[in-house]
FISELUM-191720 format. One record per atom (N, C-alpha, C): residue in three letters; y, z, x. Coordinates in steps of 0.001 Angstrom, whole numbers, padded with zeros to 6 digits, always signed. Layout:
# FISELUM-191720
ALAYZX ...
//
This chain:
# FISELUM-191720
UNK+006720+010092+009990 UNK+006661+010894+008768 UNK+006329+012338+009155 UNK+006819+013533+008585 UNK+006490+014932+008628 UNK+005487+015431+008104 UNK+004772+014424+007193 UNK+003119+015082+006852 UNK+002582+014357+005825 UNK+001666+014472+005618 UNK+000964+013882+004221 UNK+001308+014203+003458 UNK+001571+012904+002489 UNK+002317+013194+001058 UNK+001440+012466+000511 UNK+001277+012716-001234 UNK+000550+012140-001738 UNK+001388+011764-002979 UNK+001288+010755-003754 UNK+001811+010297-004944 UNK+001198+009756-005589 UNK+002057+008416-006770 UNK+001179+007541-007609 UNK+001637+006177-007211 UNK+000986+004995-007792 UNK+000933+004211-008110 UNK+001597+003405-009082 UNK+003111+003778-009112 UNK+003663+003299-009903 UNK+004090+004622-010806 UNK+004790+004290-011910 UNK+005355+005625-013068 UNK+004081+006409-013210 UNK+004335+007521-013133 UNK+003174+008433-013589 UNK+002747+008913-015111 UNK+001820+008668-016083 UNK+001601+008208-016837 UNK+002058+009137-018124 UNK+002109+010567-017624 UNK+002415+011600-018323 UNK+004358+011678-018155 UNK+005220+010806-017810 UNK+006482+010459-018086 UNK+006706+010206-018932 UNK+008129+011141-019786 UNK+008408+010994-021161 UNK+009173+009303-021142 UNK+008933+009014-022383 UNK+009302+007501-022706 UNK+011249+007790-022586 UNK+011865+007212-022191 UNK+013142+006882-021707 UNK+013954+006840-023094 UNK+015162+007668-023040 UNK+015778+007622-024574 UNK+016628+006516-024511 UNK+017025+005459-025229 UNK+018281+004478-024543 UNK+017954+003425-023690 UNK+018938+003773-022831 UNK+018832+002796-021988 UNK+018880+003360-020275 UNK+017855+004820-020453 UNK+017584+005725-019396 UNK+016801+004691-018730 UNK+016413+004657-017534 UNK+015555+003864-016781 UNK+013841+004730-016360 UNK+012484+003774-016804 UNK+011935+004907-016533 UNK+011199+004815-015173 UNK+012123+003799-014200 UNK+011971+004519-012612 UNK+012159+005787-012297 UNK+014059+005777-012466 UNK+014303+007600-012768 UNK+013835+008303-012837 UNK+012833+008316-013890 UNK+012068+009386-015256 UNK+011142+009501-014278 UNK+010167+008495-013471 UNK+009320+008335-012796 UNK+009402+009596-011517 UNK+010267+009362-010791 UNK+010661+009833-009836 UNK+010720+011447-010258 UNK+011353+011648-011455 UNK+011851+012787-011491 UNK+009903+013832-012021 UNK+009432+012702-012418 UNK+008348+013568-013018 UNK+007280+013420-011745 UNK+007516+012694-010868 UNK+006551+012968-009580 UNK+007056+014293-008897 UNK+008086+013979-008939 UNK+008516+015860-008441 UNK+008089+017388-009313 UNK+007883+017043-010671 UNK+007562+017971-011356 UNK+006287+018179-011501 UNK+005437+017538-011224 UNK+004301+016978-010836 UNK+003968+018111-009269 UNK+004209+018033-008869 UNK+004520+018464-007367 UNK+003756+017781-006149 UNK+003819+016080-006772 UNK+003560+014899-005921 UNK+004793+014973-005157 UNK+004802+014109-004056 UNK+005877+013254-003576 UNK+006192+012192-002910 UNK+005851+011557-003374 UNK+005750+009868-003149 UNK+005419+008690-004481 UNK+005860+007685-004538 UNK+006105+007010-005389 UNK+005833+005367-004758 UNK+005345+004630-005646 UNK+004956+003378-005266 UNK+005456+002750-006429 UNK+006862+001660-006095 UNK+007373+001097-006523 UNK+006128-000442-007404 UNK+006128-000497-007899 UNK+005148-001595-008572 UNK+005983-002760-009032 UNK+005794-003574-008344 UNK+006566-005039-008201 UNK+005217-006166-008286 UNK+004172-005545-008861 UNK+003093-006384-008799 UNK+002901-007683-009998 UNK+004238-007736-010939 UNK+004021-008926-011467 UNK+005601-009486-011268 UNK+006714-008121-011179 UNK+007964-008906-011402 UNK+009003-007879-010326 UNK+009727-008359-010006 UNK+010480-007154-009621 UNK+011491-006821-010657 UNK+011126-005617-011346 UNK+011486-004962-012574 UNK+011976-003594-012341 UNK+012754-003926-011338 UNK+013835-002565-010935 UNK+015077-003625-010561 UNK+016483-002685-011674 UNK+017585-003898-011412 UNK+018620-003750-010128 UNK+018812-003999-009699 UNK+020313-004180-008662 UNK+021387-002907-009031 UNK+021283-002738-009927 UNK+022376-001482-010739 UNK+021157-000429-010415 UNK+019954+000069-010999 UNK+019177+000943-010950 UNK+018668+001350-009243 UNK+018671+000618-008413 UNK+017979+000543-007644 UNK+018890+001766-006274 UNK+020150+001447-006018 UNK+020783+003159-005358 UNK+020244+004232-006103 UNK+020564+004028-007150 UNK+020661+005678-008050 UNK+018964+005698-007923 UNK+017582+005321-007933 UNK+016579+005369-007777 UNK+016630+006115-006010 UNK+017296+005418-005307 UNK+017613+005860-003748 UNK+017943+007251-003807 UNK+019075+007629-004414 UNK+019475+009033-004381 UNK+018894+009496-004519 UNK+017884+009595-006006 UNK+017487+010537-006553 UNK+016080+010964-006132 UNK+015637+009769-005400 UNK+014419+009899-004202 UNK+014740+011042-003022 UNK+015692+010941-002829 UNK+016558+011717-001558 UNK+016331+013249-002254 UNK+017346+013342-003121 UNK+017757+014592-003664 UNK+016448+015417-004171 UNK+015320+014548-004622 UNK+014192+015180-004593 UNK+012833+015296-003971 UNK+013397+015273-002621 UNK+012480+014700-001322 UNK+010998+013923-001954 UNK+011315+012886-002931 UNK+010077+012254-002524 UNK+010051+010772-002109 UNK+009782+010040-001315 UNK+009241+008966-000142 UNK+009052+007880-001486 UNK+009489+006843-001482 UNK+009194+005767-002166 UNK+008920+004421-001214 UNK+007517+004285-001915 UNK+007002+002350-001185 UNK+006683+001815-002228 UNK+006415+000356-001873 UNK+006917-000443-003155 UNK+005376-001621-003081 UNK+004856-002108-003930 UNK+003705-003210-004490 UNK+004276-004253-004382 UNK+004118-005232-003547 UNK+004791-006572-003600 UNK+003808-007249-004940 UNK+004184-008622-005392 UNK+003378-009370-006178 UNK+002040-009700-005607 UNK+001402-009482-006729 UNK+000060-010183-006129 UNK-000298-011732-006059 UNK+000683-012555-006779 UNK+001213-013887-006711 UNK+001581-014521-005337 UNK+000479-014104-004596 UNK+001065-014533-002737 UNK-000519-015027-001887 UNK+000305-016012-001463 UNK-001024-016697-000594 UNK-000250-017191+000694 UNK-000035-016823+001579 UNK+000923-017310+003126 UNK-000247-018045+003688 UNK-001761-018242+003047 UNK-002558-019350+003859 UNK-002596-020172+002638 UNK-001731-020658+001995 UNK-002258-021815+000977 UNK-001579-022746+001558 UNK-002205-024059+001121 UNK-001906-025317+001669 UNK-001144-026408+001046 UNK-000635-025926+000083 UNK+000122-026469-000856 UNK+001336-025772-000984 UNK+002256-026769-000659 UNK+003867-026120+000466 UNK+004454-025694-001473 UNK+004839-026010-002312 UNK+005300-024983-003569 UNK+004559-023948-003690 UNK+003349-023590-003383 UNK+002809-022326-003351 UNK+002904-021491-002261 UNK+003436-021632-000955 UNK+003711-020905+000172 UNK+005030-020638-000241 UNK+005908-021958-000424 UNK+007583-021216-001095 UNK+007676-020479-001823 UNK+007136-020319-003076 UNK+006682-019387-003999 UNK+006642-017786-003494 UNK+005869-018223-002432 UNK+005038-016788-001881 UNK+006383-016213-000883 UNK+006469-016797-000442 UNK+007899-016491+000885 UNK+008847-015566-000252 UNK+009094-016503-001438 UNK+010489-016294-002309 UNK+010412-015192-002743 UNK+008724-014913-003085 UNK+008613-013165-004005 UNK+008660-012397-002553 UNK+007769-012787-001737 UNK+007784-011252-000367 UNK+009034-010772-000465 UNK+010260-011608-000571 UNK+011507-011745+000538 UNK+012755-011105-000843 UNK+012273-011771-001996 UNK+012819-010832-003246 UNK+012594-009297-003572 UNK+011179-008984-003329 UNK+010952-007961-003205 UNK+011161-006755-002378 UNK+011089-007633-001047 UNK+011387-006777+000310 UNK+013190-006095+000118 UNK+013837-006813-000386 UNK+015046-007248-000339 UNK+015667-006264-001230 UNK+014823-005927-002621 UNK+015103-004690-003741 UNK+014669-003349-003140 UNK+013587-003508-002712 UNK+012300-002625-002309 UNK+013479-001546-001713 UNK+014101-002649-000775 UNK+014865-001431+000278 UNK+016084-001138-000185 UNK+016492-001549-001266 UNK+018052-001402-001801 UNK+017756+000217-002506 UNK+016152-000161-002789 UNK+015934+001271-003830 UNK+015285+002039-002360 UNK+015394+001929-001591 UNK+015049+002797-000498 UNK+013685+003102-000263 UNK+012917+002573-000614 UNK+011552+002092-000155 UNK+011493+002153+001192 UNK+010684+003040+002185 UNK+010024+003073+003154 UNK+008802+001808+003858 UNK+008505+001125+002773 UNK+007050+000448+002929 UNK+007065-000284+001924 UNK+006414-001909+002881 UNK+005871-002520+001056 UNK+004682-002735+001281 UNK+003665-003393+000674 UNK+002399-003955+000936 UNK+002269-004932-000308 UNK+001091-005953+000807 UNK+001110-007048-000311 UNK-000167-006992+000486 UNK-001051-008291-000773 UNK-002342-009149-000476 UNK-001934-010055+000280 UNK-001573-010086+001581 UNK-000967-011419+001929 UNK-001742-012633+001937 UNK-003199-013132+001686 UNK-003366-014188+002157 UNK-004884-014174+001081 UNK-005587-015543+000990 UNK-006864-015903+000921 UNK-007404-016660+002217 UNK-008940-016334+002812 UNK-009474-017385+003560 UNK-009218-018759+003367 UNK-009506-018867+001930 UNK-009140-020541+001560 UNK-010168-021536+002370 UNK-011820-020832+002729 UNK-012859-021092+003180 UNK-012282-021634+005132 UNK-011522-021121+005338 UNK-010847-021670+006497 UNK-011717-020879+007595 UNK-011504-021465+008848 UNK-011851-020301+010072 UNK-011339-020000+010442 UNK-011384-018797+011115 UNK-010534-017636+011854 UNK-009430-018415+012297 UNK-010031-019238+013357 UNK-008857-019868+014470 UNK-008112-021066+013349 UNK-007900-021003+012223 UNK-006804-022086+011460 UNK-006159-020703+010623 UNK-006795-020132+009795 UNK-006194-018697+008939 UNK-005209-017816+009446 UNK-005815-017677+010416 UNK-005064-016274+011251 UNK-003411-016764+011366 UNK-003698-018051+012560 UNK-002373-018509+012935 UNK-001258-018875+012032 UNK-001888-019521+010481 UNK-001006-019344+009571 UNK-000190-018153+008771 UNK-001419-017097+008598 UNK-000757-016024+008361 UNK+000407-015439+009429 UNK-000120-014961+010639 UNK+000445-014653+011603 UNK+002156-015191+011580 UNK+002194-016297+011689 UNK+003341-017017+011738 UNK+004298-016809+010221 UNK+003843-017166+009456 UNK+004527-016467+008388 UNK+005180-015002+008285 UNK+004034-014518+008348 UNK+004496-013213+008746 UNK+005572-012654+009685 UNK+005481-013277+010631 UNK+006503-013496+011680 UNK+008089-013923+011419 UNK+008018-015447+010423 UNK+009158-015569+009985 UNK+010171-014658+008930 UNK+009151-014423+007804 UNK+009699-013673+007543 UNK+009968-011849+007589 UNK+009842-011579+008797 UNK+009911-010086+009196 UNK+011560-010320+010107 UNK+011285-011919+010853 UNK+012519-011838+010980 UNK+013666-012478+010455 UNK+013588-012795+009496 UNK+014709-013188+008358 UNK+015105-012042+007669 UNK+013951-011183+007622 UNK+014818-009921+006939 UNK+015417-008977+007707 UNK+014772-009077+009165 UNK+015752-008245+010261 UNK+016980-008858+009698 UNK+017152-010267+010087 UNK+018525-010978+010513 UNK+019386-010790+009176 UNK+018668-010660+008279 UNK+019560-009763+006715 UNK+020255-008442+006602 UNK+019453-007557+007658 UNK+019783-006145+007257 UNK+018447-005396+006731 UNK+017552-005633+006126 UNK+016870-005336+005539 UNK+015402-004298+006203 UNK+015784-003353+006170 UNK+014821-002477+007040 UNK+014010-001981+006210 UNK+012578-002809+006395 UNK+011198-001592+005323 UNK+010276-002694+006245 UNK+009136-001424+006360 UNK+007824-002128+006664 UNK+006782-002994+006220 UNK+007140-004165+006229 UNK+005694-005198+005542 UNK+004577-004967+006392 UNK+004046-004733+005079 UNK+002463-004572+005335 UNK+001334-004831+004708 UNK+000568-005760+005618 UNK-000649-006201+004310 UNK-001297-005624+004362 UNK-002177-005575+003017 UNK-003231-004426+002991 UNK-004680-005105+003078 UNK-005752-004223+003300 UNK-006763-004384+003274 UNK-007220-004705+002009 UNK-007877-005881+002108 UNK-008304-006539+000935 UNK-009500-006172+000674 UNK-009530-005885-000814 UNK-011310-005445-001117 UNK-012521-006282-001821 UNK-011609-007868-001653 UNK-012950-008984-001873 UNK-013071-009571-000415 UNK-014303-010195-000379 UNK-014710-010769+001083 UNK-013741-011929+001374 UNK-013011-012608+000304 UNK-012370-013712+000406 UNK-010850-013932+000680 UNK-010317-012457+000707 UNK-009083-012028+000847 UNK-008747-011903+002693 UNK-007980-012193+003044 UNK-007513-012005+004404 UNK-007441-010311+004439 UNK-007781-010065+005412 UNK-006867-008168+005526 UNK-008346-007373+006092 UNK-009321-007606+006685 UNK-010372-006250+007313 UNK-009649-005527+008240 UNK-010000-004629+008767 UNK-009618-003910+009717 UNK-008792-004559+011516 UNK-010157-005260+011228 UNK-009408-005792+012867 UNK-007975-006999+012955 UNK-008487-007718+011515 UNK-007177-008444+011353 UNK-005639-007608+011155 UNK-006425-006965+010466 UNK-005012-005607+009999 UNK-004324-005727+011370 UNK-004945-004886+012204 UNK-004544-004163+013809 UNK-003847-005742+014399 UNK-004645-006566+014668 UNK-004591-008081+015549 UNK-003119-008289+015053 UNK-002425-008302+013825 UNK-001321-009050+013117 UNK-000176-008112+013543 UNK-000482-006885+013139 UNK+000407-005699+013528 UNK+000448-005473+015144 UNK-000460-005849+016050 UNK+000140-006460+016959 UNK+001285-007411+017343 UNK+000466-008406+017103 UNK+001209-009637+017557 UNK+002910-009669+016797 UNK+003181-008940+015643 UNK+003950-009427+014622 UNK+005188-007993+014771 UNK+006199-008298+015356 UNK+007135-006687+015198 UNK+007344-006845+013576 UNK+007275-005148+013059 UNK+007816-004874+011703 UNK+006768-005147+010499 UNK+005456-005245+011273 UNK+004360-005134+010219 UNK+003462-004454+010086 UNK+002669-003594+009844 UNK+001743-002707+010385 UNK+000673-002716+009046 UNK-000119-001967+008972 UNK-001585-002292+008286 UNK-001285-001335+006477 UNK-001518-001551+005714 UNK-002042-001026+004627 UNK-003447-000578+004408 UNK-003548+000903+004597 UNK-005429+000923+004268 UNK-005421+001193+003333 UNK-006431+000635+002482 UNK-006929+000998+000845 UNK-008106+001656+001304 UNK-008566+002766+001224 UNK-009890+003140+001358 UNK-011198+002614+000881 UNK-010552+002545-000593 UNK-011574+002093-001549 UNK-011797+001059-001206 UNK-010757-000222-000936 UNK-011209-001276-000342 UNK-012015-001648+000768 UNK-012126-000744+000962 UNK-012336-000626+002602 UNK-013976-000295+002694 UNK-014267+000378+001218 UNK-015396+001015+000736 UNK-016188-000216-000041 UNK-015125-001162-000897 UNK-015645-002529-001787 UNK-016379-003267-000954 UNK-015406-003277+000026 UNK-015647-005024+001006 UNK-017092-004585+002109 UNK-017199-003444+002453 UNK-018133-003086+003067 UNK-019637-002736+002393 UNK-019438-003211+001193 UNK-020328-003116-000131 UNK-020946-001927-000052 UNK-020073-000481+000139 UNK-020682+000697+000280 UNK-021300+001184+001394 UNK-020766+000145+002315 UNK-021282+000878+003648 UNK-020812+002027+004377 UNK-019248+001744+004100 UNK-018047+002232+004901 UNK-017908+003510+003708 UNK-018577+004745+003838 UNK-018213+005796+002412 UNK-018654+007301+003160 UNK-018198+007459+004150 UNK-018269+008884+004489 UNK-017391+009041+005708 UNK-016624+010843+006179 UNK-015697+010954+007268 UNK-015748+009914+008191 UNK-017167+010147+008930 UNK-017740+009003+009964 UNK-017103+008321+010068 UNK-017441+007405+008714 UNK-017258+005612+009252 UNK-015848+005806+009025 UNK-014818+006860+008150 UNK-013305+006540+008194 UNK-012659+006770+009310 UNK-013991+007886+009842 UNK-013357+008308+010889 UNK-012718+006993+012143 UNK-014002+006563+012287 UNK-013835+005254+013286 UNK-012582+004101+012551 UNK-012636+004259+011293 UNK-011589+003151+011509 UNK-010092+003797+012110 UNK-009788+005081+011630 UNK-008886+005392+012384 UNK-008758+006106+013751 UNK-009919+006057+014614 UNK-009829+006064+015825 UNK-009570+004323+016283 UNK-009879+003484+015482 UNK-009737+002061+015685 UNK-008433+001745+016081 UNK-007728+001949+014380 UNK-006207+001927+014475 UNK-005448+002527+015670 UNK-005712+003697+016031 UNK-005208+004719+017117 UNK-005139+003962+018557 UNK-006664+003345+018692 UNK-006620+002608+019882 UNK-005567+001531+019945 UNK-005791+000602+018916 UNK-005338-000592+018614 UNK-003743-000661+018673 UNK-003194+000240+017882 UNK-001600+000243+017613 UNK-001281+001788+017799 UNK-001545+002510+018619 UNK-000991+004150+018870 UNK-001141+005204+018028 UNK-000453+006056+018291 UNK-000753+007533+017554 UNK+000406+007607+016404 UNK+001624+006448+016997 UNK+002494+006157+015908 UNK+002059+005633+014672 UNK+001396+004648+014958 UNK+000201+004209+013546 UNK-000414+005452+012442 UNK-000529+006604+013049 UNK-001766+007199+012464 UNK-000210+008245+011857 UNK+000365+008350+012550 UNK+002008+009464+012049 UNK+002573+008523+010627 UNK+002366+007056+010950 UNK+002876+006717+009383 UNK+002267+005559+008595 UNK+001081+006614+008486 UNK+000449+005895+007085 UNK+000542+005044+005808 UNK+000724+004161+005518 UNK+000584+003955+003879 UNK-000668+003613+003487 UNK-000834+003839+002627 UNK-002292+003843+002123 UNK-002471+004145+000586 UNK-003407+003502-000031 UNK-004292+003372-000939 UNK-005881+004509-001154 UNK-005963+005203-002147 UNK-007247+005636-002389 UNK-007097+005296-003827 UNK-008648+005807-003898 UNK-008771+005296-005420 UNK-010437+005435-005957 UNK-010971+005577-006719 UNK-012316+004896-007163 UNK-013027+003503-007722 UNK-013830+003049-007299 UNK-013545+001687-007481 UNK-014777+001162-007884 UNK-015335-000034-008489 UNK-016531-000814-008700 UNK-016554-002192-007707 UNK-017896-002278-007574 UNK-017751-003638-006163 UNK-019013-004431-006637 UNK-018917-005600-006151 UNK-020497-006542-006490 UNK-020265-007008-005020 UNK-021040-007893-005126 UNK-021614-008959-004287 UNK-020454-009770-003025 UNK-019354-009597-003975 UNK-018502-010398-003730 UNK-016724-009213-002684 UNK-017411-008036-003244 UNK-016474-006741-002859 UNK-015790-006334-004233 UNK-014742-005914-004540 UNK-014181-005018-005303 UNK-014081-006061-006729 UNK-014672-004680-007626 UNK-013999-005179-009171 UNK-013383-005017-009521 UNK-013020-003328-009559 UNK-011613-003011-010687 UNK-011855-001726-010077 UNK-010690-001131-010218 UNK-010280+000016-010176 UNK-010970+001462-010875 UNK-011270+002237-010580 UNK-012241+003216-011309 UNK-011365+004813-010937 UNK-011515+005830-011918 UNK-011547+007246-011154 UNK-012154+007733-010113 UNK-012250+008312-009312 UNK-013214+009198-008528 UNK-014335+009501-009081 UNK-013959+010135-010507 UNK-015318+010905-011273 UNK-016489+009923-011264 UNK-015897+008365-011714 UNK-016637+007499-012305 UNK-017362+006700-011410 UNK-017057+007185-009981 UNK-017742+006478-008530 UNK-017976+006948-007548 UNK-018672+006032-006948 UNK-019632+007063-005348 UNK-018697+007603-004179 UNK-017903+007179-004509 UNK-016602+007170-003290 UNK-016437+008545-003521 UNK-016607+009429-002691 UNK-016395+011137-002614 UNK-015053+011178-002388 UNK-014392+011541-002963 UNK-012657+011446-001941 UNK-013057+013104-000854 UNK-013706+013600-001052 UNK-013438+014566+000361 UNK-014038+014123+001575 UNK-014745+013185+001622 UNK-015225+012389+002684 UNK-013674+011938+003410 UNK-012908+011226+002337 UNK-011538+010782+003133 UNK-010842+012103+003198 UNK-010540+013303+002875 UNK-010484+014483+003340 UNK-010596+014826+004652 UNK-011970+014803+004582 UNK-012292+015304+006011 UNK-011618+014164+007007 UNK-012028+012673+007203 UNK-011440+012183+007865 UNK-009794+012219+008421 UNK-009231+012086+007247 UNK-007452+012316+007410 UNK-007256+013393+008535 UNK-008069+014953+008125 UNK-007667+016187+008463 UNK-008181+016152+009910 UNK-009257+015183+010426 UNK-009606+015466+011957 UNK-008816+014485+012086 UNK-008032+014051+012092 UNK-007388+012410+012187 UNK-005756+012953+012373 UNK-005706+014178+011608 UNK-004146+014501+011357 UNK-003312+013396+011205 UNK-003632+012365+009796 UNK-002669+011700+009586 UNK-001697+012081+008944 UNK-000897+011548+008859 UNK+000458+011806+008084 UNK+000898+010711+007550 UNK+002057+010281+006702 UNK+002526+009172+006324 UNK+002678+009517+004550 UNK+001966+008542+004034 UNK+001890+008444+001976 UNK+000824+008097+001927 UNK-000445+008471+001003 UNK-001333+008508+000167 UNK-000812+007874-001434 UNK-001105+006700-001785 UNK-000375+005909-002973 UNK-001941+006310-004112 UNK-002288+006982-005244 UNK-003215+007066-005629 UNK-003259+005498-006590 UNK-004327+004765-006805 UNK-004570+003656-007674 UNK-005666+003831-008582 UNK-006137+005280-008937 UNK-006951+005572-009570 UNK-006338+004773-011417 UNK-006808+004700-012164 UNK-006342+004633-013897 UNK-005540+005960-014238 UNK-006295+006848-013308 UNK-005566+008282-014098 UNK-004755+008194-012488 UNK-003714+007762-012329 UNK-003302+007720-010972 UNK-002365+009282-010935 UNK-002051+009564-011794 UNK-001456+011266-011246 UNK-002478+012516-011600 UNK-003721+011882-012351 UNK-004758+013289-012494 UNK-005473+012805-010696 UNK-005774+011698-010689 UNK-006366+011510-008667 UNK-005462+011894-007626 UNK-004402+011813-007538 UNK-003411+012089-006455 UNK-003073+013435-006873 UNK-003719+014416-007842 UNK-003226+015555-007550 UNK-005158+015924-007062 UNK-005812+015500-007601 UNK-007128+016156-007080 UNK-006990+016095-005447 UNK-006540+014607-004984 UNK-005889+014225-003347 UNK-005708+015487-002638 UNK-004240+015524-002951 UNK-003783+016732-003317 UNK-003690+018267-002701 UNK-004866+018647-003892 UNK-005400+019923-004383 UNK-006518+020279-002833 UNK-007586+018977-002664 UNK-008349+018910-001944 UNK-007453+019026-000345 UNK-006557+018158+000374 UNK-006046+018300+001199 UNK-005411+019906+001230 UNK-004931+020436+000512 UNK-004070+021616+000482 UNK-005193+022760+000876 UNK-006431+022785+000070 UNK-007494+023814+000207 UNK-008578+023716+001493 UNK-008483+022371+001931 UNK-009032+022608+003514 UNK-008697+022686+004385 
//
């Protein structure tokens, strides 16, 4: 990637409602540019609700207005469940999604890929792993070029910390890590919340998977609420401890590059504060 971009989380909220039978991906796209975001996160998180007809002309018009589109797989996915209709299930949406994601020219997807499912390391991992595996190469053997990537999960019970991130994106060609910050901030029950500690995770990554890692980012910020258990819900910045110039500073000694996906509620008033803040330091 050529630099940090920052976008939303799906349509940006201040997009005029669609006259007809206008599409308001389109509308989406066109108002992240007016916006003077550029990047876009396709949201496939309950259905994939971008059609086969919409999905080039979403491509072009990504092109024509240089902004970077990645896409939300379903959150309907468990690749460690043990109950074979719920792994098919899960295969059928990754592989549906992956499959649109890139028709509309999606760079990146990310999903929750997995629960512990109270399992240990040495039974979890290898299931995920392997899944993962199959299908990265079923969609090679399709044509289908975009990066799966799971993200960092922000309950304790979700597969995805840091080192698993790196370990999978190892072992696995065509997968590489999703950081959510905030998550990253949930699951660590507020430990992980200044340059410092971001800093280290992406000197982590750097070690772990190269300097190519750190050139193409996808990622998650956001403000967020957490208990006991890691993340509740989604919050503004304003409304939480999470400083976003803390991840500021980190990015900027870090010189990452890649997409910044904002998941704030006000996801285009946060990704322009993103933004505003990156631009002025």
């Amino acid at each position: 990637m050529d630099r940090l971009r920052f976008g939303t989380a799906g349509i940006p909220l201040s997009t005029r409602k669609p006259a007809g039978k206008e599409s308001r991906t389109l509308l989406g796209i066109e108002r992240v540019r007016e916006l003077g975001l550029e990047s876009m996160e396709i949201e496939f998180v309950r259905s994939v609700n971008v059609s086969a007809e919409v999905a080039p002309r979403a491509k072009e018009l990504a092109r024509k207005n240089d902004v970077v589109l990645t896409s939300h797989g379903q959150y309907f996915v468990n690749l460690n469940a043990t109950d074979k209709g719920t792994l098919a299930a899960s295969r059928k949406r990754i592989l549906d999604a992956c499959r649109r994601a890139s028709e509309c020219g999606a760079w990146s997807i990310c999903y929750h890929a997995a629960y512990y499912m109270k399992m240990p390391a040495e039974q979890y991992y290898p299931n995920v792993r392997d899944q993962l595996a199959s299908l990265t190469k079923q969609l090679r053997d399709e044509g289908v070029k975009i990066w799966l990537r799971p993200e960092y999960g922000g309950k304790l019970s979700q597969f995805g910390d840091l080192k698993e991130l790196i370990r999978v994106a190892q072992d696995v060609e065509g997968v590489a890590p999703c950081i959510d910050w905030a998550h990253a901030y949930a699951r660590s029950l507020g430990k992980l919340c200044n340059a410092k500690h971001f800093g280290e995770m992406l000197a982590e990554m750097e070690k772990g998977l190269g300097r190519e890692a750190l050139d193409n980012m996808h990622c998650h910020a956001e403000g967020i609420a957490f208990g006991d258990t890691g993340e509740r819900n989604h919050l503004n910045f304003s409304e939480c401890k999470l400083d976003p110039r803390e991840l500021i500073r980190a990015w900027k000694e870090y010189r990452i590059k890649g997409v910044i996906t904002c998941e704030s509620p006000s996801i285009e008033g946060d990704a322009l504060v993103l933004k505003r803040l990156w631009d002025k330091n």
